[in-house]
N, C-alpha and C positions, 0 to 999 in steps of 0.2 A: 511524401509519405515514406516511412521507414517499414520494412516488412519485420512483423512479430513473428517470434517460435515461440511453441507455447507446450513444455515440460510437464507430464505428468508422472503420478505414482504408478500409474497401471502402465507404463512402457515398458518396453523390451528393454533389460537390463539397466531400470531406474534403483534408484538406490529408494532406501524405504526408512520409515518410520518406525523402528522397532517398541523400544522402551520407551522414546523420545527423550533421552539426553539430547544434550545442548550440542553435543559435536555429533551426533545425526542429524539437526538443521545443519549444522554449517557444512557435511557434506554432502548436503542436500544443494546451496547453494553454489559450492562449488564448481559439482561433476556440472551442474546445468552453466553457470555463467562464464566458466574459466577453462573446465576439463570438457566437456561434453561426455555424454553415454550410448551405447547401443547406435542407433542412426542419427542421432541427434549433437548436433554441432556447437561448439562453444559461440560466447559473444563479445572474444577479447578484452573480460574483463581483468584484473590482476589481483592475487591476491597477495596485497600488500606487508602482510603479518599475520603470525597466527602464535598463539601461544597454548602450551599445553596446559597448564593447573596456575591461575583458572585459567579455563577456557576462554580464549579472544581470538576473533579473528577482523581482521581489517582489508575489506575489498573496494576497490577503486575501477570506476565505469572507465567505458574506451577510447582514449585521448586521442588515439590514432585515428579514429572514424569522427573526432569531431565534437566529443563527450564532451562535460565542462571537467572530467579528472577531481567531481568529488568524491570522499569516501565514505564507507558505513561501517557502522562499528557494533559487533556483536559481540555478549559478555555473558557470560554466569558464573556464581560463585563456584559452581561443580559439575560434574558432569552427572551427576545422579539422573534415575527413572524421571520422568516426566517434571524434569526441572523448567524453571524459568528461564528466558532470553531476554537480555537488554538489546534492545535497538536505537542507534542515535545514527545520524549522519553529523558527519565536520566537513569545514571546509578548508581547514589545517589538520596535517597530522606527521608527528615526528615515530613515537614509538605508542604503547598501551595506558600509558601513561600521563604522554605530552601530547594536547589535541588543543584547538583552539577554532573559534567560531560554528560549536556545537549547537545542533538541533536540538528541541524538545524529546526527550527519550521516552520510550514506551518500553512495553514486554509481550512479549509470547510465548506462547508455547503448546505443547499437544495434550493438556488437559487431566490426563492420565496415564497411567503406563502400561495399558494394556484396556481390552475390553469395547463393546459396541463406542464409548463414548470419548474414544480416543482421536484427537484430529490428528489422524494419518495419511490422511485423501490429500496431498496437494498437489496443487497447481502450478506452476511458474510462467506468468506471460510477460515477455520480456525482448528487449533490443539493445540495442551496446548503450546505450542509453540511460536506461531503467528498467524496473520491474515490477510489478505484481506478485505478490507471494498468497493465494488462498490457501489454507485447509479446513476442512471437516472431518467428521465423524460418520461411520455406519450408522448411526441414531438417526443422524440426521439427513440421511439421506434418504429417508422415503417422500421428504416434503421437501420445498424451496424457502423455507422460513429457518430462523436460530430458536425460535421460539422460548428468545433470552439465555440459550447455552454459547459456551464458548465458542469460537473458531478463529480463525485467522486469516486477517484482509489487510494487507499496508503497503501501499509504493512507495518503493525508493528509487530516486534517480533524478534525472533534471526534470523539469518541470519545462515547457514547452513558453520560452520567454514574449513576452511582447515587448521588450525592449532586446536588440538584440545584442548578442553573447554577454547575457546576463552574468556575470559571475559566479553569482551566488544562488545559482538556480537547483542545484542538489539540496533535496530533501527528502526524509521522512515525512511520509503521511500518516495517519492512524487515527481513532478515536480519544476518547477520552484520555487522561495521562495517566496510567497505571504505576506503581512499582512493586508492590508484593503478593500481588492475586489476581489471575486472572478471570474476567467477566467479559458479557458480550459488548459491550461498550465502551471497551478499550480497540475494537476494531474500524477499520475507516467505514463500516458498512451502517455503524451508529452514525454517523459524522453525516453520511448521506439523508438520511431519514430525520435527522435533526441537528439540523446546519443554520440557525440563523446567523448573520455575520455581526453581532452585535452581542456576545458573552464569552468570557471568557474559557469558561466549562466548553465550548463548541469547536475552540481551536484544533484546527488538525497538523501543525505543528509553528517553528519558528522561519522569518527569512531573515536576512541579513540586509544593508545598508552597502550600496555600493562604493563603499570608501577603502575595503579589502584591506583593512588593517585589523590584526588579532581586538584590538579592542572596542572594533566597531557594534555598535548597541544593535538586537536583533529586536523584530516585530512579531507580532502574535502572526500566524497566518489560518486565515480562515477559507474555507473551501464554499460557492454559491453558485450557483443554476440560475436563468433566467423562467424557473418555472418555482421558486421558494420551495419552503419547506412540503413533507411528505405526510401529512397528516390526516388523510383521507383512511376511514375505516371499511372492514366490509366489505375487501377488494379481490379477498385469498381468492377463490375460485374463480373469477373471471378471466377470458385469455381472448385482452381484447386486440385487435389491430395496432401496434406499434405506427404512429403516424409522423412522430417530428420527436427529434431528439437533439438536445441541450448540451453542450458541452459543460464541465463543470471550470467555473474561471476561481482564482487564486487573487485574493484582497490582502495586503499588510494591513494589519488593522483592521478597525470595525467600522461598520458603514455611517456611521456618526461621526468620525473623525472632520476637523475641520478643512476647510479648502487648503488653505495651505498646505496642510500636511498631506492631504491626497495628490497636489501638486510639486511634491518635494522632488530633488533631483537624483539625489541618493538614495531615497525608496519610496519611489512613486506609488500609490495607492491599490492600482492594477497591476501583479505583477507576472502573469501568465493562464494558463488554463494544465488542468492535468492530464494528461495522454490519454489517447484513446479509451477514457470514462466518459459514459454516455448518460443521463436522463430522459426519460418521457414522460408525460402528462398524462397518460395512457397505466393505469397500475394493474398487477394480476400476476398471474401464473406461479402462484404462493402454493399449487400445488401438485409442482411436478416437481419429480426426483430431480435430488442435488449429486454434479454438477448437471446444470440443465442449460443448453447450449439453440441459440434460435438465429435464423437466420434474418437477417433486419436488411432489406436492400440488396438482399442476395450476399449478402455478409454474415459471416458467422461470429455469434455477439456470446458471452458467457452472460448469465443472467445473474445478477448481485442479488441471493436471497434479503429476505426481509428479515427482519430484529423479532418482529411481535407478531403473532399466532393471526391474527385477523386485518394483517394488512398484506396487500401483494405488492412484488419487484417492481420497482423503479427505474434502478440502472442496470446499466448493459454497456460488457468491454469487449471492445473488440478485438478479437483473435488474430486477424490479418493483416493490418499495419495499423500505424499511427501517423 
């Protein structure tokens, strides 16, 4: 098990979400992954490139502890108030320009540039590894639900291989595939709640084929619990006993795919599970303040608000290792 830090907005000399330009995330990521701030210690990550106009910056996980050394690549056209963020992982990268065996890219961003509805609350849970990036909003922090507003949920990093020293195991996660507007169902928190491993609308990003040549052909990947999807209504207020929890496992492809192809040796069917994201069968607590944080096993778990106004929390990540 690898021991988590886990970065917030409210720390002692955190850096903050002002206007929400696109180069306030990225020094958001950096003091926490590369610089560290206040008492809080970096996690060897590097930042590999960074451009001024447009804005790019390119960080790569920690080789030296063991990382797979993929990168992620963050972009906007501007830096303006409350712009959008591309996010993609490669597992090539020359310059801003020259990348090759790219993720599915998503967006994010803080919503607005000011005001209760601004997602300036984040999170960062993270190991030299990967990370976790949440934010919210004042709005929304009087409940544990999005109740369909924006915010921001997506890991990036290696993916926890069952085949080992997977190559290709750095990725973005996230929800649905966004590019010009943000909604709540571009965040990995829709993904959870509706996850069947058989559409392509469901995918939470791409993997790769272990043949580790630029032109190797990449797979849907989809994200699945041994407990299916989250479709149980009528759950907001309940805050029941957490009893067993699921890890979420990583499929190339959809669960129909034929035997051979789930038997292939370049991209076997199973290709790992996500870090320290948890499921229960157990739903509720849709209405405590965000963020809302429980202890499950004498562990201190963040609770993955709910998408929709009358369903409650599901998943639960854990703050203390992976």
């Amino acid at each position: 098990m690898t021991p988590v830090t886990v970065y917030r907005w409210d720390d002692s000399g955190a850096p903050q979400i002002s206007t929400g330009a696109a180069k306030e995330w990225f020094t958001i990521l950096k003091q926490c992954l590369v610089e560290g701030y206040g008492d809080k210690q970096p996690l060897g990550w590097k930042v590999v490139n960074e451009v001024n106009d447009p804005p790019h910056l390119c960080l790569q996980n920690n080789t030296a502890q063991g990382a797979s050394g993929g990168y992620v690549l963050l972009d906007a056209e501007n830096n303006n108030s409350s712009g959008i963020v591309k996010i993609v992982s490669a597992l090539d990268y020359s310059d801003e320009s020259m990348h090759s065996r790219v993720g599915r890219p998503n967006i994010f961003g803080s919503y607005t540039s000011s005001g209760t509805h601004q997602c300036k609350n984040w999170i960062i849970i993270a190991t030299y590894y990967g990370f976790f990036l949440f934010a919210s909003s004042d709005h929304l922090a009087l409940g544990n639900n999005l109740n369909r507003k924006p915010a921001v949920f997506y890991y990036c990093g290696d993916y926890i291989p069952v085949i080992q020293n997977d190559p290709c195991r750095f990725v973005v996660l996230t929800g649905n595939q966004g590019t010009t507007s943000l909604t709540h169902n571009q965040t990995l928190i829709y993904s959870i709640e509706y996850s069947p491993a058989d559409r392509t609308s469901s995918a939470v990003g791409y993997v790769y084929s272990f043949d580790s040549t630029a032109t190797s052909e990449y797979a849907l990947l989809f994200m699945y619990s041994i407990f299916g999807e989250s479709t149980r209504g009528n759950a907001f207020y309940e805050s029941p006993d957490i009893t067993l929890l699921s890890p979420f496992y990583l499929f190339a492809g959809d669960l129909r795919k034929h035997s051979v192809d789930n038997n292939s040796t370049l991209s076997p069917h199973v290709r790992g599970r996500v870090p320290g994201l948890w499921i229960s069968p157990q739903t509720g607590y849709g209405n405590e303040s965000m963020p809302y944080i429980k202890p499950l096993d004498s562990v201190n778990h963040l609770s993955i608000p709910c998408t929709i106004e009358n369903r409650g929390v599901v998943a639960w990540l854990n703050l203390e290792s992976w």
